[in-house]
N, C-alpha and C positions, 0 to 999 in steps of 0.2 A: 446654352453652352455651359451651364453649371456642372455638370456629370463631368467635362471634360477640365473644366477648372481642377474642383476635386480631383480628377485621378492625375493632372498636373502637380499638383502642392503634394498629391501624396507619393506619385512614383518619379517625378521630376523636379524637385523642389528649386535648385539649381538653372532652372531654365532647362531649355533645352538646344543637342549640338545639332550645328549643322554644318552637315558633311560632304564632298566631293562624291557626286555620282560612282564616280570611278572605284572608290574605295568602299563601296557598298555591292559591288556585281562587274559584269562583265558586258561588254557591246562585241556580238558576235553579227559582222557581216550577213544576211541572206545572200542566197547565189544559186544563179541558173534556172530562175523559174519563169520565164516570161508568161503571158497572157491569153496567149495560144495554148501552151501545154495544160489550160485550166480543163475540168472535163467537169462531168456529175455526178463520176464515184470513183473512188478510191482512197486515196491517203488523203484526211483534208488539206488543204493550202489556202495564204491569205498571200495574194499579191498588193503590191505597199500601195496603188490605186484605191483598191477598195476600203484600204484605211483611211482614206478621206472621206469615199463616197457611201461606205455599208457599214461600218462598222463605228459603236461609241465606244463609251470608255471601259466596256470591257465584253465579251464573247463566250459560250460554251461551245459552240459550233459554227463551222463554216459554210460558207455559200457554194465553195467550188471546192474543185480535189483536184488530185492529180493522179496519173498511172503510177503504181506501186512502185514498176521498176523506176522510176524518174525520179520518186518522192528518196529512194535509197541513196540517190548521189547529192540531194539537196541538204542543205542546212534545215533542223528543226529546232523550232520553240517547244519546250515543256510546261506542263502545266505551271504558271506563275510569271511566267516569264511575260516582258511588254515585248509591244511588237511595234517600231518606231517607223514609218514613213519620213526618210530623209531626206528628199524633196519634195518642191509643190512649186508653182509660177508666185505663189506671191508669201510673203515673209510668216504670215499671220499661220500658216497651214505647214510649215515645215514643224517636224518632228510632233506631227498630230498621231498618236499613239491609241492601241489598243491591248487591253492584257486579255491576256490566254488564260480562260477556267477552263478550260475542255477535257475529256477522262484521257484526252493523248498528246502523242505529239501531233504537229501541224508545221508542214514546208511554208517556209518564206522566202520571198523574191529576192532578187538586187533591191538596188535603191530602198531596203529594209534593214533596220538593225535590230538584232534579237537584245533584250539586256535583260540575263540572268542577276536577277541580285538575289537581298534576304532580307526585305522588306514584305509587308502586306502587299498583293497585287494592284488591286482598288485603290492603295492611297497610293501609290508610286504614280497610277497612271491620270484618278484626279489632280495628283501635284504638276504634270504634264499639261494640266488645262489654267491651272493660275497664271495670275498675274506675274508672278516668284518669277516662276518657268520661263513664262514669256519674255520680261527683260533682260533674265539672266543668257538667253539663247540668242539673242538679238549678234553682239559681237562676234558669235560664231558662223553665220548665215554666209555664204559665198556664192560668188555665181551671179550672170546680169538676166537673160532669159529665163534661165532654170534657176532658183535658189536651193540649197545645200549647206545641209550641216555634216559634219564631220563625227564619228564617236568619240575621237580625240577634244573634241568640242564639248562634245556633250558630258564626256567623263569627268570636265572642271566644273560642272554646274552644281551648285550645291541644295540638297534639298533638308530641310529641318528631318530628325529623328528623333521624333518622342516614344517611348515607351511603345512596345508591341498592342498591347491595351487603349493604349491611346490612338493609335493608327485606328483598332478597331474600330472604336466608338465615332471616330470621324468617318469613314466607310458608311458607317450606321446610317448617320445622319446624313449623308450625301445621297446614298443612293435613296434613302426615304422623300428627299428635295427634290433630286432625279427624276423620281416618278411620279412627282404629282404636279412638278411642273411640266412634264411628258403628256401627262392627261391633259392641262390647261389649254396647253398650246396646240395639242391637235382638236381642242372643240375652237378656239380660235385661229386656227387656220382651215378648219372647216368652213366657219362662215366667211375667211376671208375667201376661200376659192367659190362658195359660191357668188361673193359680189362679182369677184373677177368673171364668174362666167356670166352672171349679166352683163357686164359694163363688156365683151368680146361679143355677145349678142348683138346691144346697143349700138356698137362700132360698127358689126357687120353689114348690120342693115343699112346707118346711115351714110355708111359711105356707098352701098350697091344703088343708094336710091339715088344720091347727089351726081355719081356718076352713068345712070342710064343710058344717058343720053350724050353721053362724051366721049369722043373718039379716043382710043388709047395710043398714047405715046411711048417710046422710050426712054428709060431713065437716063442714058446717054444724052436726048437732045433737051431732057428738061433740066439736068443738072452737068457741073464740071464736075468731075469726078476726080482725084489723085491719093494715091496713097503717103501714109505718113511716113515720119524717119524714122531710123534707128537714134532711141535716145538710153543712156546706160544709165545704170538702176542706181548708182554711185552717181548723177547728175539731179536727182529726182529726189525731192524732198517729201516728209510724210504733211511737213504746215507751212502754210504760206510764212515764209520771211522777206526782208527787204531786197538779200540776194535773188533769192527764189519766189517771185512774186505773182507767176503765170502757171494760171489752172494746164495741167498734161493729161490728156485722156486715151486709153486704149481702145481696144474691143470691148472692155466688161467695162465703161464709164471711167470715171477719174481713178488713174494713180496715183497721184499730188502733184509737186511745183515744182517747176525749172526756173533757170535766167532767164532765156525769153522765149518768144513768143514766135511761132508760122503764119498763124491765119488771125486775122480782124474783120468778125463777119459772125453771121449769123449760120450756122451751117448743120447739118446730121453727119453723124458719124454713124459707119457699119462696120461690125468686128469682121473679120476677114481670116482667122485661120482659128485653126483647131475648134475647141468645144464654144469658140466664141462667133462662129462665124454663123452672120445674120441677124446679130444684135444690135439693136438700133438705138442712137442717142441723141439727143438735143442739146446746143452748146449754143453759146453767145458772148461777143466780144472777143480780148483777147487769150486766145490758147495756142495752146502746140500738142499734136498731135502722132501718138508712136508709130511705127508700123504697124501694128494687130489691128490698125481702122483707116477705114476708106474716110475720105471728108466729102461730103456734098454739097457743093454750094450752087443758089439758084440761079438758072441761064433769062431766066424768066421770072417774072412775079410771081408769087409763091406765098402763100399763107406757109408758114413752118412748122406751125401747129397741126395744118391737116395733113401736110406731106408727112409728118415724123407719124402721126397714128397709120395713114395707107400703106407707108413700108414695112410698119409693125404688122396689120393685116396681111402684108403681102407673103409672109413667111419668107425670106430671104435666104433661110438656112438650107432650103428643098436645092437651092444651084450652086451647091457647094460640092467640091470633086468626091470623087469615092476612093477616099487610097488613106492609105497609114497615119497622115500628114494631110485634113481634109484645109482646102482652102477657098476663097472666096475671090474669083480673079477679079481685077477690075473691069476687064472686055467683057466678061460676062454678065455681071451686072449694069452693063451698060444698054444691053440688052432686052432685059425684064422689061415688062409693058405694063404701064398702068393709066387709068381712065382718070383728065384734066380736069372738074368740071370748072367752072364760071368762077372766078374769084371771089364773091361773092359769096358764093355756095363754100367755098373755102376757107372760109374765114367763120360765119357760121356754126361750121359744123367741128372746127379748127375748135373753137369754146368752146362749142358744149360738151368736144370728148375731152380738151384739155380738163372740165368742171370736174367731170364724172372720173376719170384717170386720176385726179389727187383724191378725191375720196378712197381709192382703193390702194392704192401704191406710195402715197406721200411718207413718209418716216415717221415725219412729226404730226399727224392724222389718225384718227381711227385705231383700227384693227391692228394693223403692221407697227404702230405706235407702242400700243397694249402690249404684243408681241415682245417686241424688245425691252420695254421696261420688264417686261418677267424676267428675260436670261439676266439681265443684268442686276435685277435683283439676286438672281442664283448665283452670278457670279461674283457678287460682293460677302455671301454670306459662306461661298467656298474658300474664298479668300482669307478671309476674317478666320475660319476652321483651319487655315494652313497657312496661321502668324504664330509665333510662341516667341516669348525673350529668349534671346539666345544666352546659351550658358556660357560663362567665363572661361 
């Protein structure tokens, strides 16, 4: 960080300001592009979807387009300009941004804010991945199912502005960090999939053998099945406190903590709507549980261990409806048929994939370990690039 000290002392002596979004550029609505109208040639377009799911922190070309005529009534971004995704289901993913280097324009959706400023691209839209970013956006977040931010929101947010020069040289050195921790992590998630595709091998087998010989049952009569409540996002804490003391889980695992508690019990949970439906989870003790997950509790003896790997084998998501709005009913599931063997046999094999399962998937294990201390390495040292004294 020495380069950037120097050209600090020598183009910023003063510190440096920082400023209101708002007073640096503009947040221009996207409009009228839904999902459908995407095609595979024409005017490019970025729907505010793909800014979560295709795009990082910055672009020259798009994946999709749109017909010329359609592209003429939409709002476009110009070269520079970010391209802000204003919603997502959970707080971490709102206003995850991507800029525009591409030689044109590009149509953008609803639920998208264009913001023309006159800043570097690169560093406006790393400054969107900081910590800065992050807390400063936090108060502006609205909305219990779907969260949202506002560009009247967004336009209070202040980002540091050091010298043009200065912008660069952090660019520099970010996208240089960028790409070599881009390299790191796909040779470390290379070996991590291929454990995983052992240990789905391993699984396969040992449950097709355990169960050869075992008559299949319904999930309905080996489990009570009910779906969760509605609980609001304004009840739900990010850390356990004294008020809020009880783990709350969805479809995609823990939310955080409520006041209290539904179920006291050892139980799986299945997500049940949209891109979560058929994901399986293992809980115990006391929790409360939202509506985006079914609870499973057993009618019968039951190893929990081996029930939670068969229903992960069993692919869950395959009986989920086909329509705009996929979901995961409870009669239906009640349904699916899976082979009981001997308790014994379930308990057994319950250990040995639970053994082999934290080797690959544990957090604080291995590979997925390794994983995460990288980004967070990355993102302590983007942080650190985008601190400056503020000037007086």
């Amino acid at each position: 960080m020495s380069r950037i000290d120097d050209l600090i002392e020598r183009l910023a002596p003063q510190g440096v300001e920082l400023r209101p979004l708002g007073e640096l550029g503009t947040f221009i609505r996207g409009n009228g592009l839904q999902k459908s109208d995407l095609v595979n040639d024409g005017t490019p377009a970025i729907h505010y979807g793909q800014v979560h799911t295709v795009y990082g922190v910055w672009t020259t070309e798009t994946v999709s387009f749109v017909p010329h005529s359609l592209a003429a009534r939409l709002r476009q971004a110009t070269p520079g300009d970010l391209i802000i995704a204003t919603t997502s289901e959970d707080d971490a993913a709102v206003a995850k941004s991507t800029a525009w280097l591409g030689g044109g324009s590009v149509a953008v959706s609803g639920d998208a804010y264009i913001y023309r400023h006159t800043l570097d691209p690169k560093y406006v839209a790393y400054f969107f991945q900081s910590r800065h970013f992050q807390e400063q956006k936090r108060t502006g977040i609205t909305g219990t199912k779907v969260r949202r931010i506002s560009g009247e929101s967004l336009a209070k947010i202040r980002i540091p502005v050091p010298p043009l020069e200065v912008q660069q040289e952090i660019v520099r050195i970010l996208d240089t960090f960028t790409e070599l921790e881009a390299e790191l992590e796909a040779e470390l998630e290379a070996e991590l999939e291929a454990r995983n595709q052992q240990y789905g091998y391993f699984r396969r087998v040992r449950i097709r053998d355990a169960s050869s010989t075992a008559p299949p049952s319904k999930l309905g009569d080996i489990f009570d099945m009910r779906a969760g409540t509605h609980i609001s996002a304004t009840e739900i804490s990010d850390v356990p406190t004294d008020a809020t003391p009880y783990p709350c889980f969805g479809g995609n695992g823990l939310r955080g903590y409520v006041r209290q508690y539904s179920h006291d019990t050892d139980a799986l949970l299945i997500g049940r709507q949209g891109a979560l439906c058929g994901n399986v989870h293992r809980v115990k003790g006391k929790f409360c549980a939202t509506e985006h997950a079914v609870v499973l509790t057993p009618r019968q003896p039951l190893d929990m261990s081996w029930a939670y790997h068969v229903l992960v084998e069993a692919d869950l998501n395959q009986y989920k409806t086909k329509s705009a709005q996929p979901g995961l009913a409870v009669g239906r599931l009640r349904e699916v048929r899976v082979h009981v063997p001997p308790i014994a046999d379930q308990v057994r094999d319950g250990h040995a994939l639970d053994a082999l399962d934290a080797l690959v998937t544990d957090i604080s294990n291995g590979l997925p370990a390794e994983i995460e201390a990288r980004r967070q390495q990355y993102a302590y040292y983007r942080d650190r690039l985008l601190s400056f004294e503020e000037a007086v």
